[in-house]
N, C-alpha and C positions, 0 to 999 in steps of 0.2 A: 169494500172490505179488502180486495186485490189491493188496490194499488193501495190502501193503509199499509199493508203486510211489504207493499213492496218499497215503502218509504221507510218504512223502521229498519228494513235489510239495507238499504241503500246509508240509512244513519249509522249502523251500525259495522259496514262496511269500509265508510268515511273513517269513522274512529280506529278502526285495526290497523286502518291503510296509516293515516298520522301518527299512530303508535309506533309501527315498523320503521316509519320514517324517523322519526325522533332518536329510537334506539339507535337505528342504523348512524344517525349523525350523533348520538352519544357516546359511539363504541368508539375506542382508542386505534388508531390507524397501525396497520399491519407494519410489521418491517420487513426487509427483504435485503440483505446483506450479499453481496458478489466480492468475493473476496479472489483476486490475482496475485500469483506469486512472480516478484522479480520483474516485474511491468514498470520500465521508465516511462518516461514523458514521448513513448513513439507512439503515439496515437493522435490520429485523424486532427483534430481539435488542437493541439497543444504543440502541433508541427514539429516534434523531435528530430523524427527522420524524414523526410522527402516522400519516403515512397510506403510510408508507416498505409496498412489498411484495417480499418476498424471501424466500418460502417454503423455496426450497432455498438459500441461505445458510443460513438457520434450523435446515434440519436437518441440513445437515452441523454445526453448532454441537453439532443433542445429539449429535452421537458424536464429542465430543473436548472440546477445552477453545476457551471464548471468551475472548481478553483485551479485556476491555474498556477498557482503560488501557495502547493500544498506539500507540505515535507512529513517524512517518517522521524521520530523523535529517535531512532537507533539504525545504523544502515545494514542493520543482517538480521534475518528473516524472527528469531525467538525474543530475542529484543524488544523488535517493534510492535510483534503481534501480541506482546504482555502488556507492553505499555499501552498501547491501545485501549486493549480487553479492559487493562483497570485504571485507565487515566492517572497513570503516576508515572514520572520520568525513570528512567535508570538511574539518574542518579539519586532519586531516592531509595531505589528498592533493592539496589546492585546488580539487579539482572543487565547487564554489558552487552555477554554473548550469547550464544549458544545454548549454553544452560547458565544456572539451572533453571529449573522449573520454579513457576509463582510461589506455588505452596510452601519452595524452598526459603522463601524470602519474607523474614517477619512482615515488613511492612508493607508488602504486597498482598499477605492473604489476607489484611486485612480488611479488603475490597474485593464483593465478588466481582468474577468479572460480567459485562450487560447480559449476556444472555442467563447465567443464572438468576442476574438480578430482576430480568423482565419474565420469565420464569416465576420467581418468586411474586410476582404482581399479578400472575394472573395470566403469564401467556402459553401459548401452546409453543413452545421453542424446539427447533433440530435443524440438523444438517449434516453436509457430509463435506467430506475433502477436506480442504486447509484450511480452518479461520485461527488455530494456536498451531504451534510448531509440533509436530509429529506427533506420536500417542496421546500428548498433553490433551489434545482435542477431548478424546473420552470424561476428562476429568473436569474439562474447561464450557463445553459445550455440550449443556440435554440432549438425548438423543441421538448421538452422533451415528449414523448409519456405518461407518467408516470413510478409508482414502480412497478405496474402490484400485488398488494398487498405487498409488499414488505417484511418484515419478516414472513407474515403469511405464511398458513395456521394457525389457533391454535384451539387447540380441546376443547372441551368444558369444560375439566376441567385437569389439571396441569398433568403430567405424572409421576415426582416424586414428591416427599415429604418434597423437600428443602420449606422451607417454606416465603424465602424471596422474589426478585422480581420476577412478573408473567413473566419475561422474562427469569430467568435464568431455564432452564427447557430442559431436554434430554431425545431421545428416537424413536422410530422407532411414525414417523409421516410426510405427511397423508400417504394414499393408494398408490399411484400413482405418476410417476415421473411430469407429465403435471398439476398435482394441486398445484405443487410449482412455484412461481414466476419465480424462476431464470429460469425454463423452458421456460416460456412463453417469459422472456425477451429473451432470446436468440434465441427464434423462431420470436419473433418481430427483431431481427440482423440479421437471416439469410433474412426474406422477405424486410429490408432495403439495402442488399446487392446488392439481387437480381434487386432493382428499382431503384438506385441510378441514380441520373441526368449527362449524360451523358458529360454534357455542362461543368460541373464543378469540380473540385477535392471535394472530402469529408472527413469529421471528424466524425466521427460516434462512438458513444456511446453503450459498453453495461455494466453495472453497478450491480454485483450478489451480492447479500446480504449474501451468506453463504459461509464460517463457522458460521458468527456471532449469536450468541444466539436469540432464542436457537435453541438447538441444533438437528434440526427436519429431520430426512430423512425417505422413506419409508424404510421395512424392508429388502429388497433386498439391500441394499448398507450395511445398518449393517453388511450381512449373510456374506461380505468379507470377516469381521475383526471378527471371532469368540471370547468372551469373556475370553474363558481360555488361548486365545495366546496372549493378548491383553502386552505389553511390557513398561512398565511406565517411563517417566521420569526421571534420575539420581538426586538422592538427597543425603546430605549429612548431618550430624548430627552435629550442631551448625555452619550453616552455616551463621546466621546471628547474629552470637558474633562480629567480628569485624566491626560493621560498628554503624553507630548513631542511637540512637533513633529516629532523626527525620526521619530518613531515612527509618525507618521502618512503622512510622507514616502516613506521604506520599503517601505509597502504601496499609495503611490497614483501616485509619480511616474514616470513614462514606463511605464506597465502598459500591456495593450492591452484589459483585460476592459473594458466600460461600468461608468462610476461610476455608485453608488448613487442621485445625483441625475439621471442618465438615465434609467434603469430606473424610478424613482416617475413622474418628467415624462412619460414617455411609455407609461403605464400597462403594463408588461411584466414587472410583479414575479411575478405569479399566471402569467404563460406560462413566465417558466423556471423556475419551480418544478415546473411541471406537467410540463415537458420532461424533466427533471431525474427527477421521479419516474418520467416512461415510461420514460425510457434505464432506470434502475435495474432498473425491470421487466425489461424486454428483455433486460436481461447475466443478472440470475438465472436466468430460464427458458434461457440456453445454460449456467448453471453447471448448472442440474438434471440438463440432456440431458449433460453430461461424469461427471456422479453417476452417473446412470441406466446408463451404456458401461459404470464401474469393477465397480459392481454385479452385473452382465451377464458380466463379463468373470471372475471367479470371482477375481479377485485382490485382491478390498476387505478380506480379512482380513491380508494382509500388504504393506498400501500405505499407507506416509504421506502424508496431504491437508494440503495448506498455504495456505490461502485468503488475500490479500490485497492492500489497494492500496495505491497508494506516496504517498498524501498527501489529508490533507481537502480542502474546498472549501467556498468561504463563498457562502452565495444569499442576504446581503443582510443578514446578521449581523456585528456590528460595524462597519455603513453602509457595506460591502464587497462584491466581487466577483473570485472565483475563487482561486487558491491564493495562496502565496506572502507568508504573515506566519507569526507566531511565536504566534501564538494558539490556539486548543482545536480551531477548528472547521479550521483548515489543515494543524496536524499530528495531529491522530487519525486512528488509520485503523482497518477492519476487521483483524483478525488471528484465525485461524481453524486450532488444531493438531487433527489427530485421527487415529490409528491405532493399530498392536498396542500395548498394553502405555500406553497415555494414558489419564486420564480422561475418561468419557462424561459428556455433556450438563450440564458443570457449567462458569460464570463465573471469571473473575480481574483483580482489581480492580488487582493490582501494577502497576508502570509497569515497561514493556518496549517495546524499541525493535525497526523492522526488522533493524536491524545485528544482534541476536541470533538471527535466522533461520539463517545459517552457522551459528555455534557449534555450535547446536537439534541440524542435521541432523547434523554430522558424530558429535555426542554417541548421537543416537537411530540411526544406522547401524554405530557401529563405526570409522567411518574416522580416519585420522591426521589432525593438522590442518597446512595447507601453509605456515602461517608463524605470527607474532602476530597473533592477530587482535583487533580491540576489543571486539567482541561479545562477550555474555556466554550461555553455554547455557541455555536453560530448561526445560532435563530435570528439575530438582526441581520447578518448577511446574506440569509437563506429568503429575506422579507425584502431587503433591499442591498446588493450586492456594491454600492457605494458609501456604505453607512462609513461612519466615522470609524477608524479601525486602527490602534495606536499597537497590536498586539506582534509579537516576532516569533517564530516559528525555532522552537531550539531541538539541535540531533546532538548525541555524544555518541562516542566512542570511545567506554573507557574511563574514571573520574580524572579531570584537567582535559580531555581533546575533549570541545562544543565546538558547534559551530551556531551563526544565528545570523537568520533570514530575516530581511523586512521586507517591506515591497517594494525596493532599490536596488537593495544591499546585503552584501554576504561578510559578516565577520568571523575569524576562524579562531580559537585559540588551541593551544600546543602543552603537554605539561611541562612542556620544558621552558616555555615562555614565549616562544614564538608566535607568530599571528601573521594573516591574510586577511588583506580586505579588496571586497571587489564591488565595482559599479556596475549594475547589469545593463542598464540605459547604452553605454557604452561597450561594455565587453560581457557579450553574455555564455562566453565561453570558457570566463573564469582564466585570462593568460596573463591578467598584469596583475600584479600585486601592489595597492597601493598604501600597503599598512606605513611606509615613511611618509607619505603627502601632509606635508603640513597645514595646508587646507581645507583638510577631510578631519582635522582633531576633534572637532565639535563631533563629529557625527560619529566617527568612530568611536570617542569616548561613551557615546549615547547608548552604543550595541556594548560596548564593555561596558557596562551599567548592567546588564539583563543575564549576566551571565549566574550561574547556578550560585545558590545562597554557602549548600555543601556537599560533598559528594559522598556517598554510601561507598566500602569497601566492599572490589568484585569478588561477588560471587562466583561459586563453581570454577570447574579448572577442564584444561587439556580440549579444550576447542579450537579451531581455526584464530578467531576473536583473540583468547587467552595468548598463546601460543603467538601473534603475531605483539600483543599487548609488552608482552614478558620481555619478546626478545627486544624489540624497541626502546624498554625501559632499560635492559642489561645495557646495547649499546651505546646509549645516552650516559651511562654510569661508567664508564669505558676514560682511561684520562686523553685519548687522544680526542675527545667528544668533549674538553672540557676548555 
């Protein structure tokens, strides 16, 4: 009679256990979003900079796929992270710069953006810090705990001597690694990790504000990057003879970053670089510690990781400073897929945009998709990172500036008419311009082929973006400009 009793426990044991299992492999796999602000291509992987450290970027890379040929559809921060959010370019939606906001823009509200839309499917979604541009987050993102202060700390009075925006400012600030937000956001990610609702699959949010300006670490991340080793940039002397005036316009008039000629004049090239590479520091070691929680938290076999920032940044490349042009080093950015069913620890050279992060997930979860969207999935590259890949990666700036990536090639165009084209194979620094080569026609006609169908009139006014837009277009209307 024992062991009858003990064969029907043991049958019906068998049965809970393959039940649990079934579900467990039915349920929809977790997301887990890291979102970086102002992070170019200086990461471990991707060789930007020489002395770039980002251990844990690195190895979230070997467990999944890196593209290394992944651009922001807009090069300034509200932009990108709209476009993103609802896979529609700017130039559908006229969101350009700064503002406005989604909501502001008919044909963008008419996509929510993924986290409400996975949300509305059934997920448990939140986060904290930056995945939308400032406040918008509350309205854009369930749950948002907040920014946890978001760029601050800031000391009570400026640390160098540039004398423009109180934001543009470098240097060993504050004390402590837990007085900076991005710590605290990522210890708010590990305690959401740890608590997550068992009932449901989750999208969770952690959103670091740094590298972005400015450029504050404590002094222990500097002590890495010693000053006198510190390794600048490649620049080259008339590098911006063959290309337009406007083109130059675009990227320098009414900015607030210091121009290139401040930063040499007043020897500060070697400190934001060095700045630059502490912040870097500093954000990976909180990406480690959000690694280390998923790890911890027994749920890394069935969580998608989605690493990345919403636009490069130039320290001094192409005689420039900070985002906001249509060149290599403003719109590359980190792009970082890895979970069930991806490939481990292997590169991809395709050109792929943020906007195709939507498509991505809703293709790797299951989910229906809530309207048209532009984005294109990268589930076959996610499966096989050499698959056929005929697609081009497009940023604007603006309706008339685009620029468009293949996996060669940069074409650039201008509203004024102008254009840039570059061979990366050969100059991956973006110094020759070979838009007259007459046997680059084929090809360059090919990338002038993919250029935007129309462009939406921009929205919102009196941003950096606007304001540099505006003046560019006055100058070009100018009869000495004609």
């Amino acid at each position: 009679m024992i062991s009858k009793y003990r064969s029907t426990i043991a049958a019906v044991a068998s049965v809970l256990c393959l039940t649990t299992m079934a579900t467990a492999e039915a349920r929809p796999p977790n997301v887990l979003i890291i979102a970086i602000d102002d992070l170019n291509d200086w990461v471990g992987g991707l060789v930007g900079h020489p002395q770039a450290v980002t251990p844990n970027i690195d190895r979230l890379a070997a467990r999944g796929v890196r593209f290394d040929n992944a651009h922001c559809q807009a090069p300034v921060c509200n932009p990108s992270r709209a476009s993103m959010g609802i896979s529609l370019y700017p130039s559908s939606t006229g969101i350009y710069f700064l503002n406005p906001d989604i909501l502001e823009s008919e044909p963008a509200k008419t996509i929510p953006t993924y986290p409400h839309h996975f949300q509305n499917q059934g997920y448990a979604v939140s986060g904290a810090g930056k995945l939308f541009h400032g406040e918008s987050n509350k309205d854009h993102l369930p749950n948002w705990a907040g920014n946890f202060g978001g760029i601050g700390p800031l000391p009570p009075k400026k640390l160098t001597n540039f004398p423009g925006h109180p934001l543009w400012d470098w240097g060993a600030y504050p004390e402590k690694d837990e007085q900076m937000p991005d710590y605290q956001i990522a210890t708010w990610g590990i305690d959401a990790l740890k608590n997550t609702d068992p009932s449901k699959p989750f999208l969770l949010v952690t959103g670091f504000f740094r590298p972005h300006v400015p450029q504050y670490a404590p002094q222990h991340w500097l002590d890495k990057f010693p000053l006198e080793s510190i390794k600048l940039p490649e620049v080259i002397k008339g590098d911006l003879d063959d290309i337009s005036p406007y083109a130059i316009d675009i990227t320098r008039l009414k900015h607030v970053a210091p121009t290139h000629e401040w930063v040499v004049e007043h020897g500060e090239w070697k400190n934001l670089v060095r700045t630059y590479l502490a912040c870097v520091a500093f954000v990976d070691h909180q990406v480690g510690r959000v690694l280390d929680a998923l790890d911890a938290s027994g749920k890394a076999d069935n969580t998608i990781v989605i690493l990345f920032s919403d636009h490069g940044f130039h320290l001094g490349e192409k005689e420039r400073w900070a985002k906001r042009s249509l060149w290599e080093d403003s719109t590359r950015v980190p792009l970082i897929i890895a979970g069930p069913g991806i490939a481990k620890g292997v590169d991809c050279g395709k050109a792929v945009g943020l906007i195709d992060v939507y498509p991505t997930l809703l293709d790797l979860t299951g989910q229906p998709s809530p309207g048209k969207l532009e984005g294109i999935s990268l589930k076959p590259l996610l499966k096989n990172p050499q698959s056929d890949w005929s697609h081009m990666a497009r940023t604007e700036f603006g309706p008339g500036n685009y620029t468009l990536r293949s996996e060669r090639y940069r074409y650039i165009h201008y509203v004024d008419g102008s254009e840039e084209f570059y061979d990366h194979d050969s100059d991956p620094n973006e110094w020759h311009n070979l838009i007259e080569k007459s046997d680059l026609k084929e090809i360059i006609d090919d990338h002038r082929s993919q250029k935007p169908a129309s462009h939406h009139r921009v929205l919102g006014k009196g941003s950096t973006g606007h304001d540099s837009f505006e003046a560019s277009e006055y100058r070009l209307s100018l009869p000495s400009a004609k």
